[in-house]
C-alpha positions in Angstrom: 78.4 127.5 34.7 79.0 131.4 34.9 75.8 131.6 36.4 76.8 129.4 39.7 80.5 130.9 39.4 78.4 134.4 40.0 76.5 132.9 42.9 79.3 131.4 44.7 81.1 135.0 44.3 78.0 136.5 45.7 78.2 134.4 48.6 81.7 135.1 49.2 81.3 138.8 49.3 78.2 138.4 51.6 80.1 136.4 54.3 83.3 139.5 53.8 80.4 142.4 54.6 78.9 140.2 57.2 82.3 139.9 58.9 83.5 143.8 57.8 80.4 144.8 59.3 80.5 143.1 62.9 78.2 140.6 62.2 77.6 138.5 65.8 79.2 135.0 66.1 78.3 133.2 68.7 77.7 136.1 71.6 80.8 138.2 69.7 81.6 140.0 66.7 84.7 139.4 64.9 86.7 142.0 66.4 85.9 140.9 70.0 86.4 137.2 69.0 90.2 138.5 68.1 90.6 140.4 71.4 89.3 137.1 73.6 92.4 135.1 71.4 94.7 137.4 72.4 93.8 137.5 76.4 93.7 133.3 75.9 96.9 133.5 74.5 98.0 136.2 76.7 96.4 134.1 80.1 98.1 130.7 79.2 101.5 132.6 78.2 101.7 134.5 81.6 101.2 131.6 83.2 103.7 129.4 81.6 106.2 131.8 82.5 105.0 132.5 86.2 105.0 128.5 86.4 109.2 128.3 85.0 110.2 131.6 86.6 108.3 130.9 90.2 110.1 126.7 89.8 113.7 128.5 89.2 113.6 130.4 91.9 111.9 128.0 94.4 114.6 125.7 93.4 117.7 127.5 94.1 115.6 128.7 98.0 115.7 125.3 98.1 119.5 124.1 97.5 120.1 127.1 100.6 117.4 125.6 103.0 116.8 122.7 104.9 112.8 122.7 105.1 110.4 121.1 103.4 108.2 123.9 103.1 110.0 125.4 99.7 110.1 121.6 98.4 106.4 121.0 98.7 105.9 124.3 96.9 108.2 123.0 94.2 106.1 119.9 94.1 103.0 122.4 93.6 103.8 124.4 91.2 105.4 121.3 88.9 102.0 119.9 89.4 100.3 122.1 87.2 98.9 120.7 84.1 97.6 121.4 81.2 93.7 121.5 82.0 94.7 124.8 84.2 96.0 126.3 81.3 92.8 125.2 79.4 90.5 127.4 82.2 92.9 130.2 82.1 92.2 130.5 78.2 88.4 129.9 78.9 88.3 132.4 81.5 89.7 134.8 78.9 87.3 134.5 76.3 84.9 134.5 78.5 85.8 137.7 79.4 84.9 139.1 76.1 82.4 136.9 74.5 78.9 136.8 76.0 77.9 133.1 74.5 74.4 132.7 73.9 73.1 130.3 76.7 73.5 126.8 75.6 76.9 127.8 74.3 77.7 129.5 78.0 76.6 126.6 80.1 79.0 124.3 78.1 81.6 126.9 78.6 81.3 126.8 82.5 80.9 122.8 82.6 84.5 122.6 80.7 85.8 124.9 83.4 84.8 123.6 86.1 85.7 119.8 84.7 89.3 121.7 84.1 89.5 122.6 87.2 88.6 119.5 88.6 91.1 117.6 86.6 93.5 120.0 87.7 92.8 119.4 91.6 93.0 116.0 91.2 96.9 116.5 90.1 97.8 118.6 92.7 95.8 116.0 95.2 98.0 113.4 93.6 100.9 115.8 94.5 100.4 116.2 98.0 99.6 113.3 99.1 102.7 112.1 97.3 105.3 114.3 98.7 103.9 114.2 102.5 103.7 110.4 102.3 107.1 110.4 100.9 108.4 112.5 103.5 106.8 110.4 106.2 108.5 107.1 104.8 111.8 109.4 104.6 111.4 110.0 108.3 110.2 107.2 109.4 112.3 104.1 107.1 111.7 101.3 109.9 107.6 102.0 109.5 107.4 102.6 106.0 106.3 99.5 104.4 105.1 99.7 101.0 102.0 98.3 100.5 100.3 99.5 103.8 101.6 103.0 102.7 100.6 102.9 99.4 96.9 101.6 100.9 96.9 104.8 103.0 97.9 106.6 100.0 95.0 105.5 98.0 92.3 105.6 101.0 93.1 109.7 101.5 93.3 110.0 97.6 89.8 108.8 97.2 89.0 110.5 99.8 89.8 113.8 98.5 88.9 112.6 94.7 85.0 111.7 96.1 85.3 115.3 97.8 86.8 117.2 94.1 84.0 114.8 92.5 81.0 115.7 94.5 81.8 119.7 94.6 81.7 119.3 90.8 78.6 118.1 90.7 76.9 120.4 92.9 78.0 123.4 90.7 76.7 121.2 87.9 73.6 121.4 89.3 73.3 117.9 90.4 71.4 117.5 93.9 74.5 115.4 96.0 72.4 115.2 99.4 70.5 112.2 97.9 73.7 110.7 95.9 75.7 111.1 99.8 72.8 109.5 101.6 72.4 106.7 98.8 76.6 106.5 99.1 76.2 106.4 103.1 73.6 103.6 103.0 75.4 101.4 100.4 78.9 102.0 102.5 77.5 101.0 105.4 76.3 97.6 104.4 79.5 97.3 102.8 81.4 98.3 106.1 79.2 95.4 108.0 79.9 93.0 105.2 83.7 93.6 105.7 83.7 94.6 109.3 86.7 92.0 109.6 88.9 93.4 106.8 88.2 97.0 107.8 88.8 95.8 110.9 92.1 95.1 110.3 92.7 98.0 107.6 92.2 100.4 110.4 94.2 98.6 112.9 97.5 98.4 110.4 97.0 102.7 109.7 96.9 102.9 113.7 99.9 100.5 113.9 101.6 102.6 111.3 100.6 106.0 112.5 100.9 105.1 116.9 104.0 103.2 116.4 103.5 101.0 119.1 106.3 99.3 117.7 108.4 99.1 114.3 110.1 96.7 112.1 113.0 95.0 114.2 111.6 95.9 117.4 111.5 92.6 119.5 108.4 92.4 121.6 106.3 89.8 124.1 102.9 89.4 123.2 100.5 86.6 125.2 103.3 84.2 125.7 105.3 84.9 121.8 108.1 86.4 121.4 109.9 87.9 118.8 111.3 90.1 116.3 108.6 92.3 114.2 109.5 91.3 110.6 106.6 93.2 108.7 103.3 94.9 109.7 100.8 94.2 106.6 97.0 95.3 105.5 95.7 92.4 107.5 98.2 91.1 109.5 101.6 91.5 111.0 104.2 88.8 111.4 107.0 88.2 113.8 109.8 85.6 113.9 110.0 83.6 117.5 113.1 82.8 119.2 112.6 79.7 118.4 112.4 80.6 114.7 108.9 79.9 113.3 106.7 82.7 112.1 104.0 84.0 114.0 101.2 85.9 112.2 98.9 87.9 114.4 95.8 89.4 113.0 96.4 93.6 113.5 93.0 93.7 115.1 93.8 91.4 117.6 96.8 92.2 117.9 96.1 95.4 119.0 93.6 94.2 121.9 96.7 92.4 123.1 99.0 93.5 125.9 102.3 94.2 123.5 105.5 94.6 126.0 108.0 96.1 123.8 111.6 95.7 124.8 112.9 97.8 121.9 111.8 100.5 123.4 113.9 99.7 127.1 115.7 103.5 127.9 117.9 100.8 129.9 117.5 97.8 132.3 117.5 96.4 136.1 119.4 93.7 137.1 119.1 92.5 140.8 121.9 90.2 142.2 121.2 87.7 145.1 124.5 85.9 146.3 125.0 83.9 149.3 128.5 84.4 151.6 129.6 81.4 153.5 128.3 80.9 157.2 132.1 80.3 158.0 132.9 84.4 156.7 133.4 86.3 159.5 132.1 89.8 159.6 135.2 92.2 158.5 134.7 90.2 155.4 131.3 90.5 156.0 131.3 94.1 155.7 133.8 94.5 152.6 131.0 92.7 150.4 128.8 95.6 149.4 132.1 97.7 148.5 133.6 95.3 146.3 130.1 94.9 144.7 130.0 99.0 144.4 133.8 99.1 143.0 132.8 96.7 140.3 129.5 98.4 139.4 131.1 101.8 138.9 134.0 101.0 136.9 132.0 99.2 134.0 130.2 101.9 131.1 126.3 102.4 131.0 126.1 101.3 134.7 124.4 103.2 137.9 125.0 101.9 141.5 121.8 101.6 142.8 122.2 99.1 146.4 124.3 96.2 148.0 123.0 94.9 151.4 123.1 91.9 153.5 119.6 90.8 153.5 119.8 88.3 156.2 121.1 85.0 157.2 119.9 81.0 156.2 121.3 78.2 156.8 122.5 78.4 153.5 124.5 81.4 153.9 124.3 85.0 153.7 122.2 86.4 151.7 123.4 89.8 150.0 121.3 91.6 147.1 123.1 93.7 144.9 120.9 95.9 142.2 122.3 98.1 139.6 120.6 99.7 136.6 122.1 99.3 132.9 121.6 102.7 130.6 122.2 101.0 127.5 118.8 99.9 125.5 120.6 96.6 123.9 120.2 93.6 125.9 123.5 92.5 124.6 125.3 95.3 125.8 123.8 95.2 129.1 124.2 91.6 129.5 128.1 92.9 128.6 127.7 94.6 131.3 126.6 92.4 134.3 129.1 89.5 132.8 132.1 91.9 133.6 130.6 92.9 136.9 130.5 89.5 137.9 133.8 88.6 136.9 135.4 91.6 139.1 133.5 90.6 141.7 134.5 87.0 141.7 138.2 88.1 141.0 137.9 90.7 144.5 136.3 87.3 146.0 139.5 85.5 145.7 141.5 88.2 146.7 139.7 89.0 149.6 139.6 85.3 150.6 135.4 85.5 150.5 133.9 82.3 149.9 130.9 81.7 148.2 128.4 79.7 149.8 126.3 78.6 146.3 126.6 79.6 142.9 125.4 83.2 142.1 122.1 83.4 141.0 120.5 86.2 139.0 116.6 87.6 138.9 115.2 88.4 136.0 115.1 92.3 135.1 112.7 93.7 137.3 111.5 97.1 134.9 113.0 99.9 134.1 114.0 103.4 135.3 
């Protein structure tokens, strides 16, 4: 029993001298092993302060700004996570410990995998805030599934970039892995050509903005209002009031005539004056139609002739244009027009020959 008591004792004090003495551990002696804790320690408490002190102050530029340039940086630096701390402390010891090679080359793989980790938060970052913004700006547009597909598509995007950088400095030869990955994608993109089709069709809906949510447009004899523009398909309710579901693909060949987007509308007025009107009458026609064009709002006087005669009557066209983009307002519009001008009519002792009849709006200005 003494005699393994002794032993064990021995041993003890070997290890001490071993450690007194400098003894090498793993590409560093004791001493050095302390001064690479200490620059770890050092690294990942420097940065945990630059990360609070640079977020304080970002924030309060922020409350006294109106650009999103001092948010997104807020977004940034909130975005760091722990497996940048993790290379910060690596880079540290690595600083003063020269690891033997296996020992290195597992050192440098869990920095670049921390580094990767780390990208793929701040990835998740930007693309959340910018997408964010755009659905901010743009609330009509932003429906939530075909932004959260775009989300995903330009997040694996970047990912698959993050993933494959990785692996080069890994070691790993990518040029056959991309052309295997271009080959298989490719037969997938022919297997799905439809859905991709369509995919692609709803991000160029989304991102042209040939027209929006509760935009009311004419498309190969439908018409409607835009209810909601999907992955695959976007669907409008007629005036009638069934649904209409286009597929975005063909949608898009389509010829879309969006009346949302009117700055304002033409009307064109034909009336007809009694053969029995005789021409002093004649004459006061185009003013009274002038007189009760330019009193109403939204409204610019464009023409009032007589045209000629039929043996119907006399046939005057009047056209005005309508600023207003509402069609209700500028059907406001030409109702009071036409009651001033029947209400001059009667004064004036002008007879109508025929009911009044309007064109259809004839484009816009």
């Amino acid at each position: 029993m003494l005699t393994a008591d002794t032993s064990t004792m021995q041993r003890a004090a070997e290890a001490a001298d071993r450690l007194m003495t400098g003894d090498v551990i793993l590409g560093g002696t004791p001493q050095r092993w302390l001064q690479a804790a200490a620059a770890a320690g050092l690294g990942m408490a420097v940065l945990w302060v630059m990360r609070r002190v640079t977020e304080y102050r970002l924030a309060k530029l922020a409350e006294q700004t109106d650009t999103v340039a001092d948010d997104f940086a807020i977004e940034l630096v909130r975005g760091i996570r722990t497996s940048l701390f993790v290379f910060v402390a690596l880079v540290g010891v690595d600083a003063f410990i020269a690891f033997p090679p296996p020992a290195d080359e597992a050192v440098r793989i869990v920095k670049i995998l921390a580094l990767v980790l780390q990208g793929f938060a701040w990835t998740n970052v930007i693309v959340a805030f910018w997408l964010g913004q755009w659905a901010r700006n743009n609330p009509q547009q932003s429906d939530r599934t075909t932004i959260a597909a775009l989300g995903f598509g330009v997040r694996v995007a970047l990912w698959s970039l993050l993933v494959l950088l990785a692996l080069q400095n890994y070691g790993v030869n990518i040029t056959t892995l991309i052309t295997g990955l271009g080959v298989g994608g490719i037969a997938i993109a022919l297997a799905v050509q439809n859905v991709l089709g369509d995919l692609f069709a709803a991000l160029s809906i989304v991102l042209d903005k040939p027209f929006v949510v509760g935009d009311f447009i004419v498309v190969d004899g439908f018409q409607g209002t835009i209810e909601r523009v999907g992955l695959k398909t976007t669907r409008m309710r007629s005036l009638s009031g069934e649904l209409v579901v286009f597929s975005n693909a063909d949608l898009l060949k389509s010829r879309i005539r969006n009346y949302a987007r009117m700055p304002g509308r033409r009307f064109a007025l034909q009336t007809t004056i009694a053969l029995s009107t005789d021409a002093v009458q004649l004459s006061r026609v185009p003013d009274v139609f002038r007189q009760a064009i330019e009193g109403q709002p939204y409204v610019t006087f464009q023409r009032s002739h007589l045209m000629g005669t039929t043996l119907a009557g006399h046939e005057y066209e009047t056209a005005f244009y309508v600023t207003h983009p509402e069609y209700d307002v500028a059907l406001d519009v030409r109702q009071a027009i036409l009651l001033r001008v029947y209400s001059a009519f009667l004064r004036e002792g002008i007879t109508l020959a025929r009911a009044e009849t309007m064109a259809l709006p004839r484009g816009s200005a």
